[in-house]
Backbone as CSV, one residue per row, in Angstrom:
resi,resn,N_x,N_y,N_z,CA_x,CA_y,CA_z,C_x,C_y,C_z
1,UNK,19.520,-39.328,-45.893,18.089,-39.078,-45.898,17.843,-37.688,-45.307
2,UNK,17.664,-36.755,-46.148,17.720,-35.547,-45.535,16.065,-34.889,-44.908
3,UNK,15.911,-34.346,-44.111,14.840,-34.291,-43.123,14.595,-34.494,-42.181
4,UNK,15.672,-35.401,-41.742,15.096,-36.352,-40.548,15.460,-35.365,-39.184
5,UNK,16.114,-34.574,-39.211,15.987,-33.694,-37.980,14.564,-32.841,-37.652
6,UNK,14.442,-32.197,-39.186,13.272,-31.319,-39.085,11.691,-32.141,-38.685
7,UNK,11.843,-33.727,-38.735,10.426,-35.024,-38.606,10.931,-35.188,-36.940
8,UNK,12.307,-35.517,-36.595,12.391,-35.779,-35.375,12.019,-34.260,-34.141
9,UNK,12.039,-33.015,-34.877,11.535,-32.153,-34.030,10.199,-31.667,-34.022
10,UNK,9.907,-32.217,-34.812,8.235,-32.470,-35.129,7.947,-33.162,-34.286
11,UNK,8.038,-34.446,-34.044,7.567,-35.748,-33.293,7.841,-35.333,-31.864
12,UNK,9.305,-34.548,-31.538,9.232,-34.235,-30.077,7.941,-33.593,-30.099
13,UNK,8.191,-32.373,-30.784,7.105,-31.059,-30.203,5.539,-32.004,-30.032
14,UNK,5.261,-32.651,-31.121,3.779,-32.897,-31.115,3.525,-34.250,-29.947
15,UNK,4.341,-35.050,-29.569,4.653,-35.457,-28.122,4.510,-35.081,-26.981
16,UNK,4.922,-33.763,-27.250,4.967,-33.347,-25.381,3.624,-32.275,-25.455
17,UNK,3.623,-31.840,-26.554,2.176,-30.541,-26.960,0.775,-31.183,-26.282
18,UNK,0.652,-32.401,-27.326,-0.814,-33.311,-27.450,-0.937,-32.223,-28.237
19,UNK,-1.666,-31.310,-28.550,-1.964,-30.185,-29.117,-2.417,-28.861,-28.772
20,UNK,-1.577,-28.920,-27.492,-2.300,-27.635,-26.792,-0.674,-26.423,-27.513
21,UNK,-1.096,-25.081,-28.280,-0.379,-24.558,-28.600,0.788,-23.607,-27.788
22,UNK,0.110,-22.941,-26.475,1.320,-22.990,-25.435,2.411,-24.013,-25.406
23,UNK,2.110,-25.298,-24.292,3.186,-26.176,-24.669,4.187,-26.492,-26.127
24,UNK,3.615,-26.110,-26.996,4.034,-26.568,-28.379,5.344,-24.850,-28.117
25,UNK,4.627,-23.956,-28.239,5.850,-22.878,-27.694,7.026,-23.073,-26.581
26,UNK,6.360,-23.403,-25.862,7.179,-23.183,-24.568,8.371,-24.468,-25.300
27,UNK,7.711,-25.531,-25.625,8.701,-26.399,-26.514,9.933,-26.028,-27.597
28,UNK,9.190,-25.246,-28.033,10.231,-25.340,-29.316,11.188,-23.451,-28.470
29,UNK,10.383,-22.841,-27.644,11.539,-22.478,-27.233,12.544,-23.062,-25.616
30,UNK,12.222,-24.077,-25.241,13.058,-25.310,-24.700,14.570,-25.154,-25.163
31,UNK,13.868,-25.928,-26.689,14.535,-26.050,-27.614,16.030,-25.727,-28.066
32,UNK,15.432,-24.100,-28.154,16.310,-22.945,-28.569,16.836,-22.622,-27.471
33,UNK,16.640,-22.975,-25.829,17.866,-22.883,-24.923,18.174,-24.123,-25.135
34,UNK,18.422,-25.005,-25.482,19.105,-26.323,-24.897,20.175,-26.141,-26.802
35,UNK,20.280,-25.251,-27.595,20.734,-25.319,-28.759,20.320,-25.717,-29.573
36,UNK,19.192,-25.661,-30.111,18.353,-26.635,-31.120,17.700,-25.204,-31.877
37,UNK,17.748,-24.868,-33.012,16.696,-24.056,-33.279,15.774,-24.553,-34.095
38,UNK,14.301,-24.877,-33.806,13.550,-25.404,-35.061,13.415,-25.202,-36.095
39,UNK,13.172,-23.692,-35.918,13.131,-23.482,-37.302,14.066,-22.885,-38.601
40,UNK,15.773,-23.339,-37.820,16.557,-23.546,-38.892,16.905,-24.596,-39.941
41,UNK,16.070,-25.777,-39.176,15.430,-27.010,-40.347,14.006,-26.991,-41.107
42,UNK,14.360,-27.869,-42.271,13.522,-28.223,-42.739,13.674,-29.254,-43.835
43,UNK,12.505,-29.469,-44.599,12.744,-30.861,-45.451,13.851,-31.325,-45.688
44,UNK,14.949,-30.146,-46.295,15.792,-30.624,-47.370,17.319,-30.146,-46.301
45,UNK,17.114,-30.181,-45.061,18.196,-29.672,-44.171,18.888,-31.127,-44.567
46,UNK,20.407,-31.040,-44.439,20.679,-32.546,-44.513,20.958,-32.755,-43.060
47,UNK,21.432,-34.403,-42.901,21.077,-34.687,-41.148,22.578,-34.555,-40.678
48,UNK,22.944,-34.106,-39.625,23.762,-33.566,-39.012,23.995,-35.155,-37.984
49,UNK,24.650,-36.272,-38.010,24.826,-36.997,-36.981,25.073,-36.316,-35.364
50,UNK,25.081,-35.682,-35.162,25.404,-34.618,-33.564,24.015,-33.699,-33.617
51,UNK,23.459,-33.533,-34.433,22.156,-33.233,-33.689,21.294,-33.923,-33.352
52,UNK,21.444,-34.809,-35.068,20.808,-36.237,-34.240,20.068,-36.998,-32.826
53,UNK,21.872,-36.685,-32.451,21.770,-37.547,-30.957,21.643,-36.626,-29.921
54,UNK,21.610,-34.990,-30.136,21.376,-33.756,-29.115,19.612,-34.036,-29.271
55,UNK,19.205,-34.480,-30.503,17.652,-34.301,-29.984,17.202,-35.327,-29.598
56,UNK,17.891,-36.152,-29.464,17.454,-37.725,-28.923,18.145,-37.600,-27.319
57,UNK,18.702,-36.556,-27.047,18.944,-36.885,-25.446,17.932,-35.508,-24.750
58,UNK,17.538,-34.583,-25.948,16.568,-33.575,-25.593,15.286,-34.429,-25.181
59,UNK,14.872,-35.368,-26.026,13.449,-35.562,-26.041,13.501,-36.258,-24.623
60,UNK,14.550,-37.272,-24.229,14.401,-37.774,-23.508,14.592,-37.263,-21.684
61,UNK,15.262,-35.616,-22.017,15.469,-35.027,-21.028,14.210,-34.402,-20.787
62,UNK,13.290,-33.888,-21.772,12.128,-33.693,-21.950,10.857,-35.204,-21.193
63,UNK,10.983,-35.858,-20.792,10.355,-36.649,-20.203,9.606,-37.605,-21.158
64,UNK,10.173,-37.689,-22.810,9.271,-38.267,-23.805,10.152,-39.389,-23.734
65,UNK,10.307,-40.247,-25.022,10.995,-41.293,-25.579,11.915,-40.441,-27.115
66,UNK,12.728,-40.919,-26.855,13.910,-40.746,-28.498,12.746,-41.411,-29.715
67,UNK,12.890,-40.060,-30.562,12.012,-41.110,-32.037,12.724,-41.455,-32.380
68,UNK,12.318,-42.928,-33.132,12.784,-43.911,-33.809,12.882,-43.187,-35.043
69,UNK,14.123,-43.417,-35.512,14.180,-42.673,-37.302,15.407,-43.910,-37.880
């Protein structure tokens, strides 16, 4: 199912944002120190099992919950 990285870094960012656009930055460059770059995904990225679980221990190091995918 290809996408599901580029929906799961969606769901972090708009999680921890609410929608304030600072946070949504300061997020996605988090991100890009912890090794994640956002915006080298997208729809048709296929899913990488190891990033997978790097953004599911991000979100949760991030103080959110792991999305369900």
């Amino acid at each position: 199912m290809a996408g599901q990285i580029k929906r799961m870094i969606e769901i972090i960012i708009q999680e921890r944002a609410k929608g304030n656009p600072l946070i949504e930055r300061t997020t996605r460059t988090k991100m890009l120190l912890k090794g994640i770059n956002p915006n080298k995904y997208n729809e048709l990225s296929p899913d990488d099992p190891q990033i997978i679980e790097h953004l599911k221990r991000l979100a949760l190091e991030m103080g959110g919950r792991a999305p369900l995918m």
